[in-house]
N, C-alpha and C positions, 0 to 999 in steps of 0.2 A: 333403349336401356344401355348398350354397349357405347352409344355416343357418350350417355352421358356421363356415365361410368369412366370412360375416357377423358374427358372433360376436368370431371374430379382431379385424376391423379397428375395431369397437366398442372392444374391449377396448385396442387401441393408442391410440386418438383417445381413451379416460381416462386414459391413460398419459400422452398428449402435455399433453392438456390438465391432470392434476395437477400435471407438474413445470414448466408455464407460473406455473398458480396459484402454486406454492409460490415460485416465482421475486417473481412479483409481491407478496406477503404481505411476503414478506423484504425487497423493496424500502421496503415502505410501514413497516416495522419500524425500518428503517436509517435514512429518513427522520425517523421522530421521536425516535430517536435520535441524528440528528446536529444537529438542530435543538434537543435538550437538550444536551448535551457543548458547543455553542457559546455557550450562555447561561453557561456555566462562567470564573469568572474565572480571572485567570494569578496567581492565589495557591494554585491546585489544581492544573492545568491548565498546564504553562512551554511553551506553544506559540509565545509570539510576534507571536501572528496580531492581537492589536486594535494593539500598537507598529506593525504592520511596515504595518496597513491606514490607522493615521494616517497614517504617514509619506507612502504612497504617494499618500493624497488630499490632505496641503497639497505636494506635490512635485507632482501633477499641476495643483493649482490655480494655481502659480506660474508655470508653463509655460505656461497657459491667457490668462495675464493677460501674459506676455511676448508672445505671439502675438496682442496684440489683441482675445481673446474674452473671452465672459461667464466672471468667477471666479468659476463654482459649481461645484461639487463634481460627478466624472463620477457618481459612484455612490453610493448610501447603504450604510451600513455595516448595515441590513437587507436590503438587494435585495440587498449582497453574500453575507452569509450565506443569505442562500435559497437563489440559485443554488447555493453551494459547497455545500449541503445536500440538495440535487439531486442534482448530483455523486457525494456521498458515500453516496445510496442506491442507484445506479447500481453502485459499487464493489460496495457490501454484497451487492445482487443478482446481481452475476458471481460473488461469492468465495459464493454457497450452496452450489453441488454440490459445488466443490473442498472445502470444509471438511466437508461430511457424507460425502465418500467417504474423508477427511482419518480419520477419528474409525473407519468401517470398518477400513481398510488397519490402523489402530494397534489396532484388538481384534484382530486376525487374526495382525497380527505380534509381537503378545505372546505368543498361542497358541503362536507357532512358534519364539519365544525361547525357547533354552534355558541360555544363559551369563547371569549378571546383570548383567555390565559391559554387555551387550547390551539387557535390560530398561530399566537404569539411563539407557541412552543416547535407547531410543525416549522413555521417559518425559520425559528433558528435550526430544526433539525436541516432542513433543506439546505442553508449557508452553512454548516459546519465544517464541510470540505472548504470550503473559501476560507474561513480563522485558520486550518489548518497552513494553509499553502503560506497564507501572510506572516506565519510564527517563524518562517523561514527567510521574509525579503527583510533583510537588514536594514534599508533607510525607512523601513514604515512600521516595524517593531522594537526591534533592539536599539538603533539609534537612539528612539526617542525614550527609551528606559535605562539604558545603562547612561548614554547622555544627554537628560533633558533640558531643553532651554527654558531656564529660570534665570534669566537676569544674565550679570554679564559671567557669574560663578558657575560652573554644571556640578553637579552634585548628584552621584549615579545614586538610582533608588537602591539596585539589587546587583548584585555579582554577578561575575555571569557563570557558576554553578547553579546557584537562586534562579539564574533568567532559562538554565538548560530544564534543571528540575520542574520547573512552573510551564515550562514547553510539553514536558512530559503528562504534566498533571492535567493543563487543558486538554489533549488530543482523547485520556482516559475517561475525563469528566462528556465531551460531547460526544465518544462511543456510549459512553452510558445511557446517555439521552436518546439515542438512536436506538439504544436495544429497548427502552422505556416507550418510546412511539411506534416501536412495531404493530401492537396491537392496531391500533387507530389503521394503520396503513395497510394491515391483510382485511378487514372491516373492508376499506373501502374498495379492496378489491376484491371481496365477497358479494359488494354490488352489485358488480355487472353482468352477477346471471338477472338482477331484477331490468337490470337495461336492455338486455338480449330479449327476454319477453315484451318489453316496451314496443320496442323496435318490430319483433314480430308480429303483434298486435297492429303496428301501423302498415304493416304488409299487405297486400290485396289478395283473396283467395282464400284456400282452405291452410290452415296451419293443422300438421300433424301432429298427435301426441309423443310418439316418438321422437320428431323431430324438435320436439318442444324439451322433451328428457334430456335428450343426449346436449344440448346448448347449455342448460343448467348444471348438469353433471360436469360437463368438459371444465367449465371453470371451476367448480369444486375438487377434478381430481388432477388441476394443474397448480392447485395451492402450495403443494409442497417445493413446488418448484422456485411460486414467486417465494418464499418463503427464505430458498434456497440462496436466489438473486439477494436478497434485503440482506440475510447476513452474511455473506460471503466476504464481500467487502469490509464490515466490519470486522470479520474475524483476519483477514490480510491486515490491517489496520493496528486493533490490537496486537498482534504477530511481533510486527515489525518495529514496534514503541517500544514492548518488553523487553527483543531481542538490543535495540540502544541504549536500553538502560544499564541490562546484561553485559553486554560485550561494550558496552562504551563508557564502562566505569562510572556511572551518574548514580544518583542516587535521589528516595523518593523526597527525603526531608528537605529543608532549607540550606543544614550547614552540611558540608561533602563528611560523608562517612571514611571513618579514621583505619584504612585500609595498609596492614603491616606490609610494608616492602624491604625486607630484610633479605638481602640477596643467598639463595643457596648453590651452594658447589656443585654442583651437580659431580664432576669426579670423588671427590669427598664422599655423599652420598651413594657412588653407583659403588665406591672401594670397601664401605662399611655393610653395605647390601650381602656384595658379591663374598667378603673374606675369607665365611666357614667353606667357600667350593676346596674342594684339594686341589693339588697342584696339577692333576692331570689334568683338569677340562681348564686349562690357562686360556686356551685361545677360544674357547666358548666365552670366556668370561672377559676377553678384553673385545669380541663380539659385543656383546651384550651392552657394554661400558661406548661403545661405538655407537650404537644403536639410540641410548637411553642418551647421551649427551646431545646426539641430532635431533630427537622429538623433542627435550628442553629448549633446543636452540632456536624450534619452529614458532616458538611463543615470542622472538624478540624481532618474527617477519610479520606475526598476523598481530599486530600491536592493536590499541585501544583506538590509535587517533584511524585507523586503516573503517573497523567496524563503524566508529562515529561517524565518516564520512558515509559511507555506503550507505550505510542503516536511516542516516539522516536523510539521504537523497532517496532513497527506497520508501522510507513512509511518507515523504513528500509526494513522490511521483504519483500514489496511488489517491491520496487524496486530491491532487489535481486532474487526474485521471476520471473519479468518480465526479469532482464538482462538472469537469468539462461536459462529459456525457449526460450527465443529468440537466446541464444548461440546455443544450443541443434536443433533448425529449421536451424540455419543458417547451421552448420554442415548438417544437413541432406538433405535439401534443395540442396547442394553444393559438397557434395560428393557420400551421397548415394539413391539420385534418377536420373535414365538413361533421360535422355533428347529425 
């Protein structure tokens, strides 16, 4: 008993320890994958991110040199890329098990399809992260819609507010659809307690009732989890679309919403604020007037184009992150494990 007892907890601590390793693998994968995707110009690549990183290092150098201090640059546009490269293996490492149980769930619930508007629909849930990534590569979307070749004339269909808002509206519309076939996919992996009994049916010898319990149970009381996997992702997804729509001035219509930018004083303002003080708390109040000019002034470092870039490159990365890992399951899922 003590062997085998021993035996067990062996065999968990390989458990633990393989899906540590495969975690970390996938990290160090993501990593020099995001460290290639950043050396990519925005002639491939419409992310945004080298405009929105100038902008925000001569906006913060300006700020820097209003304030008295040295005008150098806070950051390098290499240390910024490491970090965010960091970051983004970080992501790629959370999104592994969610996209290799991603890639399970969708063989199992194609088995269980039996309408094809049902097929039709896992299958585009399954490439949804792929539209996602291609809304980004400039010679294979936007080219051929802001400049389409018709003749020897181009004649762009949509603006490119029209092409950012419509970027936005697809990424909303196929989370929808993902939250909409969740069912179908915790189904088909409510299966596999009936596979577990298969399987130990084909077993030689006596099968315990107990051990017949706890195989059915185990998958029942780990649902929340895949559950967990299935939207996690989506909800980083959603996250990250709002947050660019938010911070990146876009809007949900066709035509850009009529956004008043009527410049305020801020001195004006903090002098009308502060006037009823007396004159004794002078130097509290030209404090204060210090204070309130510097946090207005922090809105002309962390600009719209700084978010659009990031925010664009952030909701990109995770849906290439889930498409990748879920390709990577589906392959293995499919060829190299023995049935």
């Amino acid at each position: 008993m003590r062997s085998g007892t021993s035996w067990k907890k062996n065999v968990s601590l390989l458990k633990d320890g393989g899906e540590r390793s495969v975690c970390v693998t996938f990290g160090f994968f993501f990593f020099v994958k995001a460290m290639a995707v950043l050396i990519v110009t925005d002639n491939y690549l419409e992310f945004g991110l080298e405009t929105g990183f100038t902008n925000f290092s001569d906006s913060a150098m300006q700020f820097l040199e209003k304030q008295g201090l040295e005008s150098q640059r806070p950051v390098s546009k290499l240390t910024f890329k490491f970090f965010l490269a960091i970051f983004c293996s970080l992501i790629g490492a959370f999104l592994t098990f969610p996209g290799l149980r991603l890639a399970q769930m969708h063989l199992d619930a194609l088995n269980l399809a039996t309408e094809k508007i049902t097929q039709i629909l896992l299958h585009i849930n399954f490439l949804a992260p792929l539209f996602m990534v291609l809304l980004w590569v400039k010679p294979i979307t936007k080219d051929y819609i802001m400049n389409p070749p018709l003749g020897k004339e181009s004649i762009p269909l949509m603006s490119e507010a029209a092409f950012d808002t419509l970027r936005l509206w697809i990424i909303v519309l196929l989370c929808v659809l993902r939250l909409a076939m969740m069912r179908s996919h915790m189904q088909a992996y409510l299966n596999l307690a009936q596979k577990c009994v298969d399987q130990l049916k084909k077993e030689a010898g006596r099968i315990s009732t107990v051990e017949l319990q706890k195989k059915v149970a185990r998958v029942f009381c780990y649902l929340c989890v895949i559950a967990l996997q299935y939207v996690a992702p989506l909800a980083m997804l959603l996250h990250t679309t709002l947050l660019l729509k938010t911070l990146g001035n876009h809007s949900w219509g066709i035509w850009p919403e009529t956004i008043s930018s009527l410049p305020v004083d801020s001195g004006l303002t903090s002098n009308s604020v502060y006037s009823e003080l007396p004159s004794a708390d002078g130097k509290m109040k030209v404090t204060v007037t210090q204070i309130t000019v510097a946090l207005s002034s922090l809105k002309n470092i962390f600009t719209p184009l700084l978010f659009r870039g990031l925010l664009s490159f952030l909701t990109w990365w995770v849906a290439a992150c889930l498409f990748t890992t879920s390709l990577f399951g589906l392959f293995y899922h499919q060829y190299l494990t023995v049935a």
